[in-house]
N, C-alpha and C positions, 0 to 999 in steps of 0.2 A: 504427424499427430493423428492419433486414432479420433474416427468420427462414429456415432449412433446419431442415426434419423428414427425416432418411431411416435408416430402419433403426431400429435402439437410438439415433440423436442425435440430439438439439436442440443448434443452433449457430446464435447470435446475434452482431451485428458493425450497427454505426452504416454500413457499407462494403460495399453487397451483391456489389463483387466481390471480397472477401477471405474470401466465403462457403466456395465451393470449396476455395481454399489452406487452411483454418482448417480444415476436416472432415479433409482428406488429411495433415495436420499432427499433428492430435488423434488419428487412427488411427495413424499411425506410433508418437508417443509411449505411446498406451496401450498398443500389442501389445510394447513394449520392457521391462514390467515394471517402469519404474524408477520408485523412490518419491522422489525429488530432483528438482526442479525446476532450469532451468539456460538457456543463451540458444538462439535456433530464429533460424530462420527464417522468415518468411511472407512470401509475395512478394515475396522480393528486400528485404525490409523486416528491420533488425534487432531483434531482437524478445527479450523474456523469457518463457518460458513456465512456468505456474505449475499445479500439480495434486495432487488430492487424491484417493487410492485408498481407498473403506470397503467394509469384510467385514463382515459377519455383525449383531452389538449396532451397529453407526455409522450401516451403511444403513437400519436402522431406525427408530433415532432421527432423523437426519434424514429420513426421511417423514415423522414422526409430528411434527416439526417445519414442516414443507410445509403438513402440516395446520392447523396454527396461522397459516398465510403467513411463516413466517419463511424469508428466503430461503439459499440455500446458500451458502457461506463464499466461493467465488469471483463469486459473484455480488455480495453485499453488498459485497464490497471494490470491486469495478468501479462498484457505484451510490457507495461512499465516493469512490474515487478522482474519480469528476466530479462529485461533490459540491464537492472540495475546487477541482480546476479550475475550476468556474462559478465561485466564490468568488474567485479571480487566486492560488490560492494554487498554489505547483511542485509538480507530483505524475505519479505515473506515466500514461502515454493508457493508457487499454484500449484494446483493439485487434478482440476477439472473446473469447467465453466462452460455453459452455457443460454439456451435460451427457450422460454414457451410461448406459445403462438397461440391467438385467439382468431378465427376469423381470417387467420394468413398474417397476423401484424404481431410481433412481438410485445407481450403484454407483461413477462416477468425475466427479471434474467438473475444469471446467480457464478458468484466464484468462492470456491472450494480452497481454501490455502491449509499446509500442512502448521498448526500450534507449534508454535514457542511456548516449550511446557515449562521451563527454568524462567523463562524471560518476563521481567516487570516491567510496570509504565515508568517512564524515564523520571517522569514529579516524582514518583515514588522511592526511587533510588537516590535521587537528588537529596530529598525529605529525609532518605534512612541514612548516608554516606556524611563521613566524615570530610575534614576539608581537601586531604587527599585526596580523597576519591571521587569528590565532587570537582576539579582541580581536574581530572585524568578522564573523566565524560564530556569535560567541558572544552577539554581540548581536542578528542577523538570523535566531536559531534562538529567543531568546528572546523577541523580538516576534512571529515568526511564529507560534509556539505560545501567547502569549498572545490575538493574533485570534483566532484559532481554537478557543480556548476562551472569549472573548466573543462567538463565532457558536452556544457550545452543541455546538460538537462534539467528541467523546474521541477520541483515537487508539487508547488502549487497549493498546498493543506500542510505545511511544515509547523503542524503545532505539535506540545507536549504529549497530546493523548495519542499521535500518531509516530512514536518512537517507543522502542522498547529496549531495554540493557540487559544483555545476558550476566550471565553470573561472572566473577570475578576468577581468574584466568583464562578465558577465556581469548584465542587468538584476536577476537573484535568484539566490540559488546553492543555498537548501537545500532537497531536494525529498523528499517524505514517499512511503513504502513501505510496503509492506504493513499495512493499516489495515481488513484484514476483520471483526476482533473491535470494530471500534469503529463509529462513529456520529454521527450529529447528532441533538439533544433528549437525554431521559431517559432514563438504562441504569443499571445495576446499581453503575457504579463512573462515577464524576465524574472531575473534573481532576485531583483530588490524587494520583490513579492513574498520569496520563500522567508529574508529576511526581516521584513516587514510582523510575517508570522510567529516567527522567531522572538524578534523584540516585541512584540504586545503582551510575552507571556514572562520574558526576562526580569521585570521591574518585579514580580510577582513570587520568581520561582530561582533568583541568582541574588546575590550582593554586588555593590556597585565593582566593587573589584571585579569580578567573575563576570561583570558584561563587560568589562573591558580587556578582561582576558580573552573571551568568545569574538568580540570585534577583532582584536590583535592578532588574534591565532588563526582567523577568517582569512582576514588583509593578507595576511605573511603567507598563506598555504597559496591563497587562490593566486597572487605574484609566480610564484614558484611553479606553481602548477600552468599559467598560461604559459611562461617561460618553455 
């Protein structure tokens, strides 16, 4: 991984020349004050840019968390996110991520993933898709997340707004989003969690058919797949 130290930053990127673009990007955004994440640019690249601003008790605690090796919330998402990619499974690229230092303490951090420009929120597709095709998300969202949880790993935030469906022929269409809080191996909260997320939004966003198809098609992959 290519690294830049210059000033208060650390900016890392698989792309050592999206080095530059990514520092001049991350200084733009952070001297803008805004606490909303939202799409950028990076080299002519379309891009999401994702960031976290902590004051006072936060930047604290994430040191004192550093100290432990636990890493920072945009960075654990980008090691999840190619986690999940080495795995074949759809997920956002990082692109670049790093961090800015106040004082010697990390005070902002930020990740860079490459846009899903074709790709909508999963409600959205649910909302527009006939029963086919609602039928054919509902099965490819419940096997996906059963591998995935036969690989040992939680999403941990497995709601609606944190999925996206690419377009129709595509080789796979549901691609997993923000996944900082979660992980591969042993944490605090197991599957029943991601599921737990899952069904708080199903009463809402399925027919009772269709959450008993997402149960059935869960059960039946994730068997198969411990097998």
């Amino acid at each position: 991984m290519a690294r830049l130290d210059r000033g208060s930053w650390t900016i890392e990127t698989d792309d050592a020349a999206l080095l530059e673009p990514a520092l001049a990007l991350a200084e733009r955004q952070h001297a803008q004050l805004r606490e909303t994440s939202g799409p950028a640019q990076l080299a002519e690249i379309e891009c999401w840019y994702k960031h976290d601003r902590w004051r006072r008790k936060t930047r604290w605690r994430y040191a004192l968390k550093r100290l432990l090796l636990l890493p920072y919330p945009r960075r654990a998402e980008r090691a999840n996110l190619l986690w999940l990619r080495e795995r074949c499974f759809l997920a956002a690229e990082p692109l670049a991520v790093g961090e800015h230092r106040r004082a010697g303490i990390v005070d902002y951090g930020f990740l860079i993933t490459r846009r899903e420009q074709d790709a909508l929120p999963l409600e959205q597709k649910l909302a527009e898709g006939n029963a086919q095709e609602r039928a054919a998300l509902i099965d490819e969202l419940a096997r996906e997340v059963a591998r995935m949880h036969a690989l040992r790993f939680v999403h941990r935030d497995l709601y609606a707004r944190n999925l996206l469906v690419r377009p129709s022929g595509s080789p796979g269409r549901i691609v997993f989003l923000d996944c900082w809080a979660g992980g591969a191996g042993p944490g605090w909260r197991g599957r029943a969690y991601d599921l737990a997320c899952l069904n708080s939004e199903a009463r809402r966003l399925l027919s009772s058919e269709e959450r008993e198809q997402l149960a059935r098609t869960y059960s039946e992959e994730l068997r198969a797949q411990l097998r």
